[in-house]
N, C-alpha and C positions, 0 to 999 in steps of 0.2 A: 504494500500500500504506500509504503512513502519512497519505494526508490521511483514508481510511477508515479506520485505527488513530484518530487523532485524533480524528476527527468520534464514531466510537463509544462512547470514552472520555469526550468532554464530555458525550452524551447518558446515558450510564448516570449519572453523579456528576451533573450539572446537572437533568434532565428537560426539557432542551430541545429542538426540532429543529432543526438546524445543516443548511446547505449549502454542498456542492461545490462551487468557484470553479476550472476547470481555471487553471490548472496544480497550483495551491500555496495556495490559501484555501479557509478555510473563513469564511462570513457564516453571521451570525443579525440575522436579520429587516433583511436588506437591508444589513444593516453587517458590517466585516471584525472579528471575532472570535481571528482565528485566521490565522498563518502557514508555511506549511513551507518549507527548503530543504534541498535536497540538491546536493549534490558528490559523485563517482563520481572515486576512485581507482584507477588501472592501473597495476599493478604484477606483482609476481609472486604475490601475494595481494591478489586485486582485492577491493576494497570500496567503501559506500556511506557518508560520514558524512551523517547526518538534523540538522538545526536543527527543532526547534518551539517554535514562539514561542504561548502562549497568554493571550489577556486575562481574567485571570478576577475580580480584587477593585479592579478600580480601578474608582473612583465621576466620575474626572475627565480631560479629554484636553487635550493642546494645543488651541488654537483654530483651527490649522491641517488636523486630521486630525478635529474631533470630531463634523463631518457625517457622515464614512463608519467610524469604529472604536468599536466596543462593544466590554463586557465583560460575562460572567455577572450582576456586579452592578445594573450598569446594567441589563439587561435583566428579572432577576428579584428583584431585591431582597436576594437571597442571597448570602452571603460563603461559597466555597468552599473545603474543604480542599485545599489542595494536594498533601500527603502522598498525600492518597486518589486524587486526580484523576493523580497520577503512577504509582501502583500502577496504576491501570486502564488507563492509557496503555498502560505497559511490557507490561500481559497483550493487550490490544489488537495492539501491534506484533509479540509473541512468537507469537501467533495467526495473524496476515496473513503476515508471514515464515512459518511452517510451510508454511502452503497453496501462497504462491508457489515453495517449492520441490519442491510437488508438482503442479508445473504445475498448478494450480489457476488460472491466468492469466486465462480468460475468468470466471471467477465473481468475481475479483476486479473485473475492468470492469462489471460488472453492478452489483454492490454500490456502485462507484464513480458508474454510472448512476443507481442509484435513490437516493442520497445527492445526487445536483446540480438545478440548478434553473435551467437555464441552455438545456439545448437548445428546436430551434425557435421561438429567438427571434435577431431580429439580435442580431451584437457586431460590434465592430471588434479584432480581433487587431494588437497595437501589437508590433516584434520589430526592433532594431536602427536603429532613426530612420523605420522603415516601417510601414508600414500595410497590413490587407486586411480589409474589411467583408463580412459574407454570412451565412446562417446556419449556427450550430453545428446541425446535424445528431444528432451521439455523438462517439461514440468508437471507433477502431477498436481490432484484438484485442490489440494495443502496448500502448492507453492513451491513445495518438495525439487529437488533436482533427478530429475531420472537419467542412471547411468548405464548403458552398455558395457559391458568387458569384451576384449573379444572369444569368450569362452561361452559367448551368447547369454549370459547374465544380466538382467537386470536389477540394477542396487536403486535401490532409491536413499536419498540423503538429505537429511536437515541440515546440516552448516560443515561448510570448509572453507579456505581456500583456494581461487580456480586458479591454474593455472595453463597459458594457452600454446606455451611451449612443448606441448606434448604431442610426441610421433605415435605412431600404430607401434612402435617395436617395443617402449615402454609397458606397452599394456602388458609383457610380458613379465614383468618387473614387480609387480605392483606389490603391495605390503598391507595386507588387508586393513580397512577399516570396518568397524562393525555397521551395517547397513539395513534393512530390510529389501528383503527380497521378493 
């Protein structure tokens, strides 16, 4: 829900196309843009706090990160409002929360779907010091990542690291993580 709040909100104020990085990213144009996190509170009023982290005016990065992070500026030359980019955000979020509470769940994966750039291609899914390479498939009706091996397995996965440097030879490699199948 919020990396689609997110991604819509950079595309109405920017005019750019952003994509879906499952879990928590958004890139433009092959670089990370864009980060979300969330934490999930259980209590007796259960809630979500959301982080998003957005690059929008910076012209300059560590030299450590400034192969893979962009910014709006960097990318189009443009310095953006923030004020604005925040207002669309917050109507963005207030949109997507509505529908998810109208079980609107699968139109959100969908939306989620055509916002990414990532299926049917390998990755290697990196998740507690392990490893499993294969192809991302989708997503199931969760949100879930569905994974191929090539031992014709499907995993399904709540949260890792994507990563898109993954060959077909890797998959032979792989270092289980505990998945549903």
């Amino acid at each position: 829900m919020a990396g689609v709040a997110t991604a819509s909100a950079i595309q109405q104020q920017a005019s750019v196309q952003v994509k879906l990085k499952w879990p928590n990213d958004i890139l433009l144009n092959g670089r990370k843009l864009a980060g979300i996190l969330c934490e999930c509170i259980h209590s007796t009023s259960p809630a979500v706090i959301i982080g998003i982290g957005i690059n929008l005016n910076q012209s300059i990065f560590p030299a450590e990160i400034q192969d893979i992070a962009t910014s709006i500026k960097l990318e189009t030359g443009n310095t953006i409002n923030r004020t604005d980019l925040v207002l669309s955000l917050l109507e963005n979020l207030d949109y997507e929360y509505e529908e998810f509470l109208q079980k609107k769940r699968t139109c959100l994966v969908e939306k989620w779907t055509e916002k990414a750039d990532m299926f049917d291609k390998v990755i290697t899914l990196y998740q507690k010091g392990k490893s499993l390479t294969g192809t991302a498939t989708g997503l199931d009706h969760e949100g879930r990542l569905i994974l191929q091996t090539l031992d014709g397995k499907q995993h399904i996965l709540e949260s890792g690291e994507v990563s898109f440097n993954a060959t077909a030879q890797q998959a032979d490699q792989c270092q289980g993580i505990p998945t549903q199948t």
